[in-house]
Residue, then its C-alpha position, 0 to 999 in steps of 0.5 A: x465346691x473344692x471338694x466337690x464335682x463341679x457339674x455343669x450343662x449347657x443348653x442348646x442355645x449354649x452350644x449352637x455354634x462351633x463359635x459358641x463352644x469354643x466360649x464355653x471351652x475356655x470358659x472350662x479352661x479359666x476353671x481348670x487354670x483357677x485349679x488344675x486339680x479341680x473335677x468337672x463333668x460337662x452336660x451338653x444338649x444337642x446344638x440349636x434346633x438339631x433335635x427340631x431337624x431330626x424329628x422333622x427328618x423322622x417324620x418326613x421318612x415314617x408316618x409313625x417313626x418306629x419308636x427305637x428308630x426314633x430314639x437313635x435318630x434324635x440322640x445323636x444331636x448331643x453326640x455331636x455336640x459332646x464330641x466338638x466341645x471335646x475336640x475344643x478343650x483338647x485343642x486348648x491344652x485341656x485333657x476332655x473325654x466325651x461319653x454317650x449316655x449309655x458310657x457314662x452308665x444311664x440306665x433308662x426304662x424300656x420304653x422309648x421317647x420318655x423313658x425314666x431313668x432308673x439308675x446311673x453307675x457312675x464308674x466310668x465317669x469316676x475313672x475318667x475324673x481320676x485322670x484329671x480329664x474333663x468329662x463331657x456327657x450327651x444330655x437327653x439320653x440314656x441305654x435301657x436293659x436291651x442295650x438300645x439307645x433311650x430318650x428322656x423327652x425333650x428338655x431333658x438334658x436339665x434332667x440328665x445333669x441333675x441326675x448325674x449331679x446325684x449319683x456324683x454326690x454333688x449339691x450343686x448342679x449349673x443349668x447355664x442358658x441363653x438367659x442370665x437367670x429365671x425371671x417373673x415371667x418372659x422377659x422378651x414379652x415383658x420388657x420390665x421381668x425382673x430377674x429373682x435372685x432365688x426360688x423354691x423348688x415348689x415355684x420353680x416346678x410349677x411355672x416349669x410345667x406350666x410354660x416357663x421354658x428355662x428348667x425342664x420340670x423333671x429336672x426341679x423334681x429330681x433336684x428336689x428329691x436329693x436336695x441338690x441346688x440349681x444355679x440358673x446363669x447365662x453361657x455367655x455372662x459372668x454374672x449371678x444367676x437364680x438359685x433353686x432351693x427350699x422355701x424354707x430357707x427363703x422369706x415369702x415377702x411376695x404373694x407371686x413370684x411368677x407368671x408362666x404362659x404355655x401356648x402349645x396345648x390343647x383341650x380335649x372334650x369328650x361330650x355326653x359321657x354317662x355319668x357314672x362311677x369308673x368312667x373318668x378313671x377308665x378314660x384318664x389310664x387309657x390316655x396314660x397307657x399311650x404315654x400322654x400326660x393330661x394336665x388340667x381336667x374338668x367335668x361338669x354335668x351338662x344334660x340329664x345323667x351326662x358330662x363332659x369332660x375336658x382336658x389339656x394336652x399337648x398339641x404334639x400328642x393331640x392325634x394320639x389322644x383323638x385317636x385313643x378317644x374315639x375307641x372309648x366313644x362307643x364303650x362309653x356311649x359318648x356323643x362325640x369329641x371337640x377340640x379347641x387348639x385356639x388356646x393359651x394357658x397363663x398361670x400365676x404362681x407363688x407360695x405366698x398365696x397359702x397365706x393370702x386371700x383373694x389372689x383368684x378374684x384379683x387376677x379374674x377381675x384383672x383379665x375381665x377389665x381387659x375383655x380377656x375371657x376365662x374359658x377353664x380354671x385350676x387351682x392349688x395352693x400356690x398357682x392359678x391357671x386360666x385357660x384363655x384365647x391364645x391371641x390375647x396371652x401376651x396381653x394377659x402375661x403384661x396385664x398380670x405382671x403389672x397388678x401383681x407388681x412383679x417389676x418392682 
């Protein structure tokens, strides 16, 4: 990486403390003694649970937070972290300039909350890298075509850090966290994860968007597009982390990498939809036009010429999607709407699994030995997903691990 931008971001656990970033100044500083000369552009999240704080503080003074509004108030977490590790490198003889987003050049979408980035300009952060300064960048937000702040979603710093590396031509970007890499599943649920030493970009972005909370699934997709490796290591060890790569490089001597657990959905059913040509499709792009991502989807015919269809949402967008819904029961002549928020989704994934039969049937009788029962399933090549009570997730999560024998 001599001649390239060294791009880091630290996590919200990285940076939770005064304590904690003044580690991670001189962590940067043993960079900068190694080589003086050496360009580094730091992406920061908000500290802790900041960003938790803020939108708990939105909804206590608004109902509905005006969606500008919103955004102002929850971006400023990374702006404090930004400003403090700032402070701490100067403090420690290490020249550092801290930008918001809209500074280093972020342009997002209009929309606000999940805005998409559409492009970054990069001059300011060239100017300031020229001077041999350490350039520190807020994660998570941007500036769209009318000047107002913007937010990428939650987790979005991992994002924001990618697309930095790109417009920087960086091939390496370094998501450092509180874990020393990615592992075959939760390491605090199964004591015996065992730590991978690389993934692919396939793997890692479905286990990222089914539960696994160590990259932001925007983040893998965006690596993926440019072709820039993710080294995932811990703020606080030198030790090697996970590489993010292609799969074409890798030997698939595993029929599952890892096992992911999300117990922050819920499913939503829509019962006694006639069953007709648009009907599906003029659900799903109502909920798409209220910004809500559906995730698994089922429809199956339950009496005479009726469905019911059913899908997983995330909790936190449930009275949204009730609320888009109920505009549709009477156009669509529905018979009402059920929720069930007593669920987990656990899923295996492995790109291994294109080759190999019989990984379903493995895992089905595995959780019906243990009276776990199925209430939905997905599949594609490389993952399976059930849709199981939620108390009984951490059972299923070890249950899984050990007849895949991911410990080994």
């Amino acid at each position: 990486m001599t001649n390239e931008i060294r791009v880091q971001k630290y996590g919200g656990t990285s940076v939770g403390s005064a304590e904690k970033i003044k580690k991670i100044a001189t962590k940067i500083k043993k960079l900068k003694d190694n080589d003086p000369n050496e360009k580094i552009v730091i992406i920061v999240s908000a500290m802790g649970k900041t960003t938790d704080d803020l939108v708990k503080l939105a909804y206590i003074c608004a109902k509905t937070p005006n969606p500008r509004e919103y955004d102002a108030l929850i971006s400023t977490g990374e702006n404090i972290s930004a400003s403090l590790l700032a402070m701490c490198l100067i403090e420690i003889g290490i020249d550092a300039i801290s930008l918001s987003g809209a500074q280093a050049g972020i342009l997002t979408e209009k929309s606000h909350s999940k805005a998409k980035v559409i492009k970054v300009n990069p001059k300011r952060i060239h100017q300031a890298l020229d001077q041999n300064k350490v350039v520190i960048i807020t994660g998570f937000q941007g500036i769209n075509e009318h000047e107002d702040i913007t937010t990428i979603g939650r987790g979005g710093s991992d994002t924001s850090a990618v697309i930095i590396a790109s417009s920087l031509n960086s091939s390496l970007c370094e998501i450092y966290t509180d874990v020393e890499g990615v592992y075959t599943t939760d390491p605090r649920i199964v004591k015996n994860a065992k730590k991978l030493s690389e993934i692919s970009y396939e793997e890692m972005l479905d286990l990222a968007h089914l539960g696994a909370k160590v990259l932001h699934p925007r983040a893998v997709e965006c690596a993926k597009t440019n072709n820039i490796k993710l080294h995932v290591r811990s703020s606080f060890s030198d030790k090697e982390g996970t590489i993010v790569k292609e799969a074409s490089s890798m030997e698939l001597n595993k029929t599952v990498t890892g096992i992911a657990v999300n117990k922050t959905e819920a499913i939503v059913s829509i019962i006694g939809v006639e069953n007709k040509a648009g009907v599906a499709g003029e659900i799903f792009e109502l909920l798409a036009n209220k910004n809500i991502n559906v995730d698994m989807i089922i429809q199956s015919v339950k009496y005479g010429n009726l469905n019911s269809i059913s899908f997983s949402i995330e909790e936190d967008d449930l009275q949204k999607t009730l609320k888009a819904a109920n505009t549709l029961i009477t156009k669509l002549h529905a018979k009402e709407i059920k929720t069930d928020q007593n669920i987990a989704k656990i899923s295996i994934v492995g790109v291994g699994m294109t080759s190999k039969p019989g990984v379903a049937a493995q895992m089905f009788k595995a959780l019906g030995k243990h009276a776990i029962n199925i209430k939905h399933i997905t599949t594609s090549e490389i993952k399976i997903s059930c849709v199981i009570n939620r108390d009984q997730a951490d059972e299923a999560q070890k249950i899984l691990h050990e007849t895949f024998n991911l410990h080994k």
